[in-house]
LOKOLZA-500313 format. One record per residue (C-alpha): residue number from 1; y, x, z. Coordinates in nm, 4 decimals. Example, Ala and Ser with C-alpha at 12.3 -4.5 7.8 and 13.67 -1.06 7.14 Angstrom:
# LOKOLZA-500313
+-----+----------+----------+----------+
: num :       yy :       xx :       zz :
+-----+----------+----------+----------+
:   1 :  -0.4500 :   1.2300 :   0.7800 :
:   2 :  -0.1060 :   1.3670 :   0.7140 :
+-----+----------+----------+----------+
This chain:
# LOKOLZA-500313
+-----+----------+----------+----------+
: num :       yy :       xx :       zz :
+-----+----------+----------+----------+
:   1 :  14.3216 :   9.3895 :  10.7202 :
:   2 :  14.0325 :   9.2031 :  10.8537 :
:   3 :  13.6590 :   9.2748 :  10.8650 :
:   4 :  13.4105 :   9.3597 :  11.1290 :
:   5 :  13.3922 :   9.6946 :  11.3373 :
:   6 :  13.1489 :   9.8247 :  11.5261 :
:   7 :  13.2898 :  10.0462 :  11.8592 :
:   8 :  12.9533 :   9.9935 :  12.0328 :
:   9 :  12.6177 :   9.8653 :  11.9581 :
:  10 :  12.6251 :   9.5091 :  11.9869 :
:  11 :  12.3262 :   9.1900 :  11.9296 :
:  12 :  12.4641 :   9.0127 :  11.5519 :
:  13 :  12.5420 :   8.7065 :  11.6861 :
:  14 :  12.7981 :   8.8597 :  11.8917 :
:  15 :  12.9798 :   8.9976 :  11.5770 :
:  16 :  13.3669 :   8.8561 :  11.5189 :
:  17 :  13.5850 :   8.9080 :  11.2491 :
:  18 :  13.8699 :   9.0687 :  11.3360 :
:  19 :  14.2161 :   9.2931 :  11.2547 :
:  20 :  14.0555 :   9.6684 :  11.1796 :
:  21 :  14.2864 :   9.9820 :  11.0330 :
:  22 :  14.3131 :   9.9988 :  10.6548 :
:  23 :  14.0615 :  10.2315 :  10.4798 :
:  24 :  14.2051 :  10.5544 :  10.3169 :
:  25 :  14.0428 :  10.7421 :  10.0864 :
:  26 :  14.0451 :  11.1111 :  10.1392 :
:  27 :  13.7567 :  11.2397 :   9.9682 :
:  28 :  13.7985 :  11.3942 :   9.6066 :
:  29 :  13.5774 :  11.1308 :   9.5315 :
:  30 :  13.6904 :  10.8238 :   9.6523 :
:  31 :  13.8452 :  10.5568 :   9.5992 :
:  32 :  13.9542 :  10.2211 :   9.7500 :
:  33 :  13.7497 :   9.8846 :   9.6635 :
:  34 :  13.8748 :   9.5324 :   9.7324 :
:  35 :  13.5730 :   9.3625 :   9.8183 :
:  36 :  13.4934 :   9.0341 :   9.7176 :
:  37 :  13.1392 :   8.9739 :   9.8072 :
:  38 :  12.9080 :   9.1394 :  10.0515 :
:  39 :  12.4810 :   9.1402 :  10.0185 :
:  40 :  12.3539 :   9.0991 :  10.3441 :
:  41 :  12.0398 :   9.3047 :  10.4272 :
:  42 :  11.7892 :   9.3110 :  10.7159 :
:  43 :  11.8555 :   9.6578 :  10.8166 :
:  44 :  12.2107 :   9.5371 :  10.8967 :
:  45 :  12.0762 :   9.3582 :  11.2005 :
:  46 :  11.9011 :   9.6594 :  11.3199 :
:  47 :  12.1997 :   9.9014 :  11.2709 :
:  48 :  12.4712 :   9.7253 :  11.4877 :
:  49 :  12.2108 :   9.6965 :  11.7669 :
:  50 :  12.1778 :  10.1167 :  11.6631 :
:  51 :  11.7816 :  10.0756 :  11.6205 :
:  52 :  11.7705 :  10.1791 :  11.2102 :
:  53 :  11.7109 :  10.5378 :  11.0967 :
:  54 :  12.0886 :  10.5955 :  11.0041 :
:  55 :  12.3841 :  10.5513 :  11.2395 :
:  56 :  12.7899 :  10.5949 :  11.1557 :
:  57 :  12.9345 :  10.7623 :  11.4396 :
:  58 :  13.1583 :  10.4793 :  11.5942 :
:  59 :  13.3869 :  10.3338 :  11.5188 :
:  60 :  13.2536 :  10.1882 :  11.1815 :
:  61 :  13.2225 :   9.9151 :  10.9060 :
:  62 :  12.8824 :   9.7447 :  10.9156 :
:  63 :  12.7530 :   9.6385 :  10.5638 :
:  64 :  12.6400 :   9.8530 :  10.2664 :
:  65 :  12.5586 :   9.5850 :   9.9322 :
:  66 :  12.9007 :   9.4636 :   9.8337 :
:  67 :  13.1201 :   9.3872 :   9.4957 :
:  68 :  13.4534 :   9.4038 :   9.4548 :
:  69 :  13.8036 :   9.5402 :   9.2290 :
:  70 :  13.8657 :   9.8749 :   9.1875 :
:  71 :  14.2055 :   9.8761 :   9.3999 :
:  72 :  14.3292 :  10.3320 :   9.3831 :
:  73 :  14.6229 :  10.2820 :   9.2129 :
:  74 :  14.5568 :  10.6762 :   9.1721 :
:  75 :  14.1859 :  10.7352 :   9.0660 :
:  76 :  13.9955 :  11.0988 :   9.1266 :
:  77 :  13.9756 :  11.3103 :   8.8001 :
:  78 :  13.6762 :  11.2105 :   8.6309 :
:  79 :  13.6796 :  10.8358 :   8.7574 :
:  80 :  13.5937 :  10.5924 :   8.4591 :
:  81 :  13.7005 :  10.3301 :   8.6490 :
:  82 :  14.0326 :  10.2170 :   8.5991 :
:  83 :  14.2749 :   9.9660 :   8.8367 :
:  84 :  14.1598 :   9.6572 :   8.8281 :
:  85 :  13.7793 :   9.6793 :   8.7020 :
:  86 :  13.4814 :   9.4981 :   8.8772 :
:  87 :  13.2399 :   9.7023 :   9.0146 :
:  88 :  12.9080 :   9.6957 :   9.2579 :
:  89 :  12.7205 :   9.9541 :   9.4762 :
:  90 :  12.6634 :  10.0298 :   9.7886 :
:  91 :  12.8277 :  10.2198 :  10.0687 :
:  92 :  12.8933 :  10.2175 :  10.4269 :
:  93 :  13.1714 :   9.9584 :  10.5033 :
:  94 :  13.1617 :   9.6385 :  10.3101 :
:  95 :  13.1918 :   9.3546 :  10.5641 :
:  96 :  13.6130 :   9.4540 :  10.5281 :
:  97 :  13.8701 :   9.3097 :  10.3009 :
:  98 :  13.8652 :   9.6852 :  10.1716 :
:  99 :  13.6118 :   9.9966 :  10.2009 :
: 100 :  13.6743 :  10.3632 :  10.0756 :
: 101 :  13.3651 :  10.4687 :   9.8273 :
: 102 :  13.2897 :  10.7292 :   9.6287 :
: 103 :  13.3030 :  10.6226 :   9.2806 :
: 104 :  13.0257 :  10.8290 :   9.1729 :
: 105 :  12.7777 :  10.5236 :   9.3578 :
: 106 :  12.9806 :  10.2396 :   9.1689 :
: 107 :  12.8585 :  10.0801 :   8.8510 :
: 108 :  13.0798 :   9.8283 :   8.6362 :
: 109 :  12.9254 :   9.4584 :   8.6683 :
: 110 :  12.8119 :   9.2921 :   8.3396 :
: 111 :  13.0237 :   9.0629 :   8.1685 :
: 112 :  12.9344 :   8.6775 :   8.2713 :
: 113 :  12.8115 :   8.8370 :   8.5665 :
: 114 :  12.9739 :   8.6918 :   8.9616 :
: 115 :  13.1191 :   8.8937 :   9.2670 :
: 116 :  12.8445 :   8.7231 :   9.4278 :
: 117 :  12.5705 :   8.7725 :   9.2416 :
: 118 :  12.6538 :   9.1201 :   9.1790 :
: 119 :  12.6298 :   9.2041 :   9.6010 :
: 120 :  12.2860 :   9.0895 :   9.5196 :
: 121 :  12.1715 :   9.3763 :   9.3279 :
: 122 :  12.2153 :   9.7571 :   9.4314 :
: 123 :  11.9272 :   9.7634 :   9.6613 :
: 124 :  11.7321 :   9.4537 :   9.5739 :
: 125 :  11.6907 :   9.5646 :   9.2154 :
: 126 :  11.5671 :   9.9436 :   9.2423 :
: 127 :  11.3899 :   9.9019 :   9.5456 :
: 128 :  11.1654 :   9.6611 :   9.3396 :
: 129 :  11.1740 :   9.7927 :   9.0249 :
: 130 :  11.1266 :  10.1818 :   9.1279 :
: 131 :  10.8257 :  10.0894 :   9.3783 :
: 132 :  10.6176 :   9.9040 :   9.0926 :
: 133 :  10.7133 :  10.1999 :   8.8606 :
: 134 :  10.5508 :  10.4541 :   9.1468 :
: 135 :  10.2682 :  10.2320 :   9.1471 :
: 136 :  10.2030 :  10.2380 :   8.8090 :
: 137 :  10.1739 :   9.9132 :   8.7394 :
: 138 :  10.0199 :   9.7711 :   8.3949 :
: 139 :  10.0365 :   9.5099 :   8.1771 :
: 140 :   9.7631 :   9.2578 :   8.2617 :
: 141 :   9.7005 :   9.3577 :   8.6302 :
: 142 :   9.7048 :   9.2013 :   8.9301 :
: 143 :  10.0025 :   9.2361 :   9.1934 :
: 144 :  10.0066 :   9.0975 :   9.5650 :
: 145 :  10.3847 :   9.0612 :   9.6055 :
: 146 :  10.4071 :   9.0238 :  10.0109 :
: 147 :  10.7160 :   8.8423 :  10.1462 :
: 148 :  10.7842 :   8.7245 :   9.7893 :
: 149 :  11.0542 :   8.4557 :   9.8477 :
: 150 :  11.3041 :   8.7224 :   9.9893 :
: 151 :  11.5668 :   8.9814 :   9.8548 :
: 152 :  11.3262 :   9.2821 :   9.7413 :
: 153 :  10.9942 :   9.0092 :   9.7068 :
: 154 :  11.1306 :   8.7966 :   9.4240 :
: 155 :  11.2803 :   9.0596 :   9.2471 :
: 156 :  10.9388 :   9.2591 :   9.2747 :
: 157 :  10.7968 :   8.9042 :   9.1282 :
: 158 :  11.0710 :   8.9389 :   8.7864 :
: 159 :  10.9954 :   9.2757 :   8.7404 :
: 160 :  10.6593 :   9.2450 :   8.7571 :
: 161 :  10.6082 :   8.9722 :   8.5308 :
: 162 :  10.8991 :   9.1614 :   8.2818 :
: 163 :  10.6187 :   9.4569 :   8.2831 :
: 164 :  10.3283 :   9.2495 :   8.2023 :
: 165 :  10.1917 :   9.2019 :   8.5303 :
: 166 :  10.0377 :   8.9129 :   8.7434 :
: 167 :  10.1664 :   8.7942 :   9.0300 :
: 168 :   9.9867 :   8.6901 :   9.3196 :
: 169 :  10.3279 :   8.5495 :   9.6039 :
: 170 :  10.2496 :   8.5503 :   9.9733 :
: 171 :  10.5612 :   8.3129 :  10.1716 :
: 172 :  10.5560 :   8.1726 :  10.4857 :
: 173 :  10.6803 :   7.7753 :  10.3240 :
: 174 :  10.6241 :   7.5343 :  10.0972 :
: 175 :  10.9433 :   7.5545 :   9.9734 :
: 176 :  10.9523 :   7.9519 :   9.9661 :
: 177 :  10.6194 :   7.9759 :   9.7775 :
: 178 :  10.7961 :   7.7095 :   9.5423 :
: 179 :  11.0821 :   7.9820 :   9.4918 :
: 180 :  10.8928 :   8.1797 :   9.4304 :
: 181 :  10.6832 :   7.9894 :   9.1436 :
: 182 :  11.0431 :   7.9550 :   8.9520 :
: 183 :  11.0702 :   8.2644 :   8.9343 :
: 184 :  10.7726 :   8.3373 :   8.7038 :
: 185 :  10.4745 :   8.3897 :   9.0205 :
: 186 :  10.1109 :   8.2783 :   8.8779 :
: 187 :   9.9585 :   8.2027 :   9.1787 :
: 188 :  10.0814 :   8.1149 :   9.5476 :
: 189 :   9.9447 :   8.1436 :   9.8653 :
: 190 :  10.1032 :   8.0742 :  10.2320 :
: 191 :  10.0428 :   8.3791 :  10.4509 :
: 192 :   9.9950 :   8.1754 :  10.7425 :
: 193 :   9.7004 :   8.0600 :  10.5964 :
: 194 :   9.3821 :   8.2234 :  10.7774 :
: 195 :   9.2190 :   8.2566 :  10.4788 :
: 196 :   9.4591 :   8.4331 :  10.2787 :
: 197 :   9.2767 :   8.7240 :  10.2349 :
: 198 :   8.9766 :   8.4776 :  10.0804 :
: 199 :   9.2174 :   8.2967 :   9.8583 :
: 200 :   9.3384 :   8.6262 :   9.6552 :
: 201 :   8.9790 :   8.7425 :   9.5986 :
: 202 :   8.9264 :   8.4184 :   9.4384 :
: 203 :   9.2053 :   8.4054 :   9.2391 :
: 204 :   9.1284 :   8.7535 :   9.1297 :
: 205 :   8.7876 :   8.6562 :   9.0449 :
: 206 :   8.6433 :   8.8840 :   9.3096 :
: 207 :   8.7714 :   9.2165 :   9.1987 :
: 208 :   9.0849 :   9.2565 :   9.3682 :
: 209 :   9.4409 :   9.3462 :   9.3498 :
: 210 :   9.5336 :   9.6286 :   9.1644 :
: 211 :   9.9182 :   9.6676 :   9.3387 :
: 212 :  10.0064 :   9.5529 :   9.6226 :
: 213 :  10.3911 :   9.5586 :   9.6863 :
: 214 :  10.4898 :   9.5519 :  10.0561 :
: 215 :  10.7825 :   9.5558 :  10.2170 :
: 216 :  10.6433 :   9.3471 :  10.5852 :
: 217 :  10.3808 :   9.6004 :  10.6981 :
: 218 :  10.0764 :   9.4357 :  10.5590 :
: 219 :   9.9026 :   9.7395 :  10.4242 :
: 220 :   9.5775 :   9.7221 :  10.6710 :
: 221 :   9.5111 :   9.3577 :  10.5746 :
: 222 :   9.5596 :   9.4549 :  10.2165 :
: 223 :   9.3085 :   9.7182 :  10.1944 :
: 224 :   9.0803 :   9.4344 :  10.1953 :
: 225 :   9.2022 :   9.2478 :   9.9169 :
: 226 :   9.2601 :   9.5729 :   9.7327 :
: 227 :   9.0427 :   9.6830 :   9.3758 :
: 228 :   8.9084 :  10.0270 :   9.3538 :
: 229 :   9.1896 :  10.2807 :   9.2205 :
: 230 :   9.4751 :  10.0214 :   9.3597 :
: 231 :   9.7974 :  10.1089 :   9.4457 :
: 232 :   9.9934 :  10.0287 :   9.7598 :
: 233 :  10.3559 :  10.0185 :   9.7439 :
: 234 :  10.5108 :  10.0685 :  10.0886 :
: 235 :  10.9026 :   9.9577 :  10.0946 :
: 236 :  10.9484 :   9.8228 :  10.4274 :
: 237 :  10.8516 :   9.6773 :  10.7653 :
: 238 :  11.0238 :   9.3682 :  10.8099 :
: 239 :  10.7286 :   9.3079 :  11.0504 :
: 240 :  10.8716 :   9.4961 :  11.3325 :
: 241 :  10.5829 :   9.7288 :  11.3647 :
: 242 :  10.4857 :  10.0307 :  11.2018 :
: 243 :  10.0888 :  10.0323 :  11.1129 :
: 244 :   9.7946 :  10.2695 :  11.1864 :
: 245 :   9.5814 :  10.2888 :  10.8096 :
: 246 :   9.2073 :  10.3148 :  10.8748 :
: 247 :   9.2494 :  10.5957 :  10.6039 :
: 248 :   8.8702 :  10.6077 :  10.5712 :
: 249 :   8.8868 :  10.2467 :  10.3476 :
: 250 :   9.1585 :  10.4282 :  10.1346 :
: 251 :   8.9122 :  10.6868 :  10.0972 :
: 252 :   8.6334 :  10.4910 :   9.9994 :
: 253 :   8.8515 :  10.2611 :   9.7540 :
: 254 :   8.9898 :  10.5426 :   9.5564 :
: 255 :   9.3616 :  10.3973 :   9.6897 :
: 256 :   9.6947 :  10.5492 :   9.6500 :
: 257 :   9.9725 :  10.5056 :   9.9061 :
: 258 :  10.3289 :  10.4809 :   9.7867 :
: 259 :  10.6325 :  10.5053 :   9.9755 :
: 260 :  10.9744 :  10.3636 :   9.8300 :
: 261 :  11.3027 :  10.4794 :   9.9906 :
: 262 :  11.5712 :  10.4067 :   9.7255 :
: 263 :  11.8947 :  10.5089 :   9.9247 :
: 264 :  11.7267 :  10.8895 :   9.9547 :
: 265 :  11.7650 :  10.8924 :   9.5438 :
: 266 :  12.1198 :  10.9452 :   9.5264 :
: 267 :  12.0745 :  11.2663 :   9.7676 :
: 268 :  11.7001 :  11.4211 :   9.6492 :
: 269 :  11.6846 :  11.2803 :   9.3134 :
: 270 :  12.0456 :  11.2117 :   9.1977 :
: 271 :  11.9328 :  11.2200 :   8.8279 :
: 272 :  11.6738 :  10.9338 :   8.8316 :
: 273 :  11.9163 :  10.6790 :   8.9317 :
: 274 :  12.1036 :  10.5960 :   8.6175 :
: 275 :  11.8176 :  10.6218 :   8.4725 :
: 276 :  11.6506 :  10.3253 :   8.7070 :
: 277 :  11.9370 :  10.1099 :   8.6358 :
: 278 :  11.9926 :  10.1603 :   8.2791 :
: 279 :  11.6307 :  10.0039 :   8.2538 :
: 280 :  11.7353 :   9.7407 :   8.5193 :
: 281 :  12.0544 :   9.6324 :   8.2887 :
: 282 :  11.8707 :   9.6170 :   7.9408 :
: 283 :  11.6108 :   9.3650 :   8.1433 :
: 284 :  11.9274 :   9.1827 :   8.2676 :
: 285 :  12.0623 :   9.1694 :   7.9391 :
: 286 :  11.7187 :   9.0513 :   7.7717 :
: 287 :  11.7152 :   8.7768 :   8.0548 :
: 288 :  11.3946 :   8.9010 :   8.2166 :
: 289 :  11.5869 :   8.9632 :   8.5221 :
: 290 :  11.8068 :   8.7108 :   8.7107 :
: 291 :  11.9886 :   8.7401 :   9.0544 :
: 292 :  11.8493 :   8.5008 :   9.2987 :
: 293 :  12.1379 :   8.3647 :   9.5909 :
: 294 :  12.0302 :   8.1773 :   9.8760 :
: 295 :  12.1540 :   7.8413 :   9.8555 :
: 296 :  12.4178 :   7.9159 :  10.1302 :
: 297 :  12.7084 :   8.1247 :  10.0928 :
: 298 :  12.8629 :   8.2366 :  10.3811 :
: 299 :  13.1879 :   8.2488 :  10.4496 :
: 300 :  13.3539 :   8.5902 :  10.5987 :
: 301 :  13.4181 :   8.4492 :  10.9224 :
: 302 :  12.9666 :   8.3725 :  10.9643 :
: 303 :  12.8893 :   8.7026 :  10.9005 :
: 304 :  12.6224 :   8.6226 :  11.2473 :
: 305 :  12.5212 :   8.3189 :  11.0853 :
: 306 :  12.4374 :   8.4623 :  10.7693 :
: 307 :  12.2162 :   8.8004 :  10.9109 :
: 308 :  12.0384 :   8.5129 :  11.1743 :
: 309 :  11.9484 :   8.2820 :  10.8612 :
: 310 :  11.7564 :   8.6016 :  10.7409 :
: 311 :  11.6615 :   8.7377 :  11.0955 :
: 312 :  11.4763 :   8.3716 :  11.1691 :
: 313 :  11.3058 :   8.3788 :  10.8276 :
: 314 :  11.4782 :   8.0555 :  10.7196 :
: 315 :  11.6650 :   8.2329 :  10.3716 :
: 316 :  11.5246 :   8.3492 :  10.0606 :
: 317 :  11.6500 :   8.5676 :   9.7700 :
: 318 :  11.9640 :   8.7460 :   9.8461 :
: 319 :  12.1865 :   8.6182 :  10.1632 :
: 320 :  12.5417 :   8.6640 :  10.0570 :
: 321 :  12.8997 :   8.6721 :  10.2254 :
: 322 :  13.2240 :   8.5632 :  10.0659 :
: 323 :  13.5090 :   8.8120 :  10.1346 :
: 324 :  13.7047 :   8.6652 :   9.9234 :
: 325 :  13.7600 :   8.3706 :   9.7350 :
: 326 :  13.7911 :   8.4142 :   9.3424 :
: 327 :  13.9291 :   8.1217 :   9.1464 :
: 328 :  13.7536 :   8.2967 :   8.8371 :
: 329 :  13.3614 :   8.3144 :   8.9760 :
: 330 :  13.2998 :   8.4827 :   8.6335 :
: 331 :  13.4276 :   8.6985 :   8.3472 :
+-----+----------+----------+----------+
């Protein structure tokens, strides 16, 4: 079987596919997925250098975000799955031919739906969706969507607008902010800009965002931007740094501070997940929602390729990697 194993920690661009042992499921739980299509994430490039907040002992399967085929030809007692059926989730192990998961974190992809853009979604979608539901977001308010042309950012900009919000998109491009425009933002602004702070208080008529959704580490510089009783959703720091809030200015603005760790749900709040996504599918379905590839798809062998294209800023939406080829891209 081929796929990528990590015996030591390693820099990405030194990752190689190679010949790894076959998965077997041993759990009461599991079962075995061929996987078709893997969602690259940032935090993939920090774990195989061992600098994220979870580490596999070694040896192990890098990759999380995948889609695939049920393959168990014996399935666990209580399984709904059967041989054969398409599924998505996410699990340690995808960048492989075949990963053992427990079926209990698999959920059946919609009909018309691809392998690829399936990877897209299990922590894209209820990252976003679950942070602007903390935050309380409204219909008619404001929302500074930071990093909006990437995975979590232009999903945060569909499920805002799908909840009656307006979107304010911070992107480093051109081209990015014009992503991000297709996808339903109402106003743009590069983050490069000096000004940008200046640009959102006009466009907010001087009052101020009421959410601000951030997954960079931009929650200092927001505080100025921010209306009184806003709300700060904190996903991420794709900026490399973790900030020190002058919480005197949260004080004074009557601010909230959110934090959003969606992988923690399945252990502390197990319930609230199906929940999350059965709200996620009936947007789908409505076509509020849509997945969002970046215009390269990356063949297994690029795995470094495809983690560097988001490591140097130069993607947007979801980065994906073909496992396998399907001569049927949809059902």
């Amino acid at each position: 079987m081929k796929g990528y194993l990590i015996t030591e920690y390693i820099k990405p661009s030194n990752l190689k596919l190679q010949d790894i042992p076959e998965p077997v499921a041993k759990g009461p739980n599991e079962v075995i997925v061929e996987v078709h299509s893997g969602g690259l994430n940032y935090y993939d490039i920090l774990q195989v250098q061992g600098k994220y907040q979870t580490q596999p002992p070694f040896p192990w399967v890098p990759g999380t975000e995948f889609a695939g085929t049920i393959a168990s030809s014996s399935l666990p007692k209580g399984c709904p799955f059967k041989t054969g059926d398409r599924v998505f989730g996410a699990y340690q192990g995808a960048y492989a031919e075949r990963m053992v998961c427990d079926w209990r974190w698999l959920l059946k992809i919609p009909d018309g739906m691809s392998f690829d853009e399936a990877a897209s979604l299990t922590i894209t979608w209820p990252t976003s969706y679950e942070a602007l539901s903390r935050a309380q977001l409204k219909p008619g308010e404001w929302v500074l969507v930071h990093a909006a042309a990437g995975g979590v950012g232009l999903m945060a900009v569909q499920i805002a607008k799908a909840l009656g919000g307006k979107v304010i998109a911070t992107a480093g491009s051109q081209d990015k902010l014009d992503v991000c425009k297709q996808y339903g933002a109402d106003a743009l602004i590069n983050y490069r800009s000096d000004d940008w702070q200046k640009q959102v208080m006009q466009i907010t008529g001087g009052k101020g965002v009421d959410v601000v959704f951030d997954p960079v580490g931009l929650v200092q510089k927001s505080l100025k931007v921010i209306a009184w009783n806003g709300r700060i959703a904190v996903v991420g720091f794709a900026a490399g740094s973790i900030e020190k809030i002058p919480m005197n200015l949260v004080l004074l603005k009557n601010i909230a501070l959110v934090g959003l760790f969606w992988g923690a749900h399945f252990t502390r709040d197990p319930e609230r997940v199906p929940v999350v996504w059965k709200e996620l599918l009936e947007l789908y379905q409505k076509g509020a929602l849509k997945p969002v590839l970046y215009s390269r798809i990356f063949p297994f062998e690029a795995l470094a390729a495809g983690l560097a294209a988001i490591e140097d800023r130069s993607s947007y939406g979801k980065v994906i990697l073909r496992i396998k080829e399907d001569k049927k891209a949809r059902l």
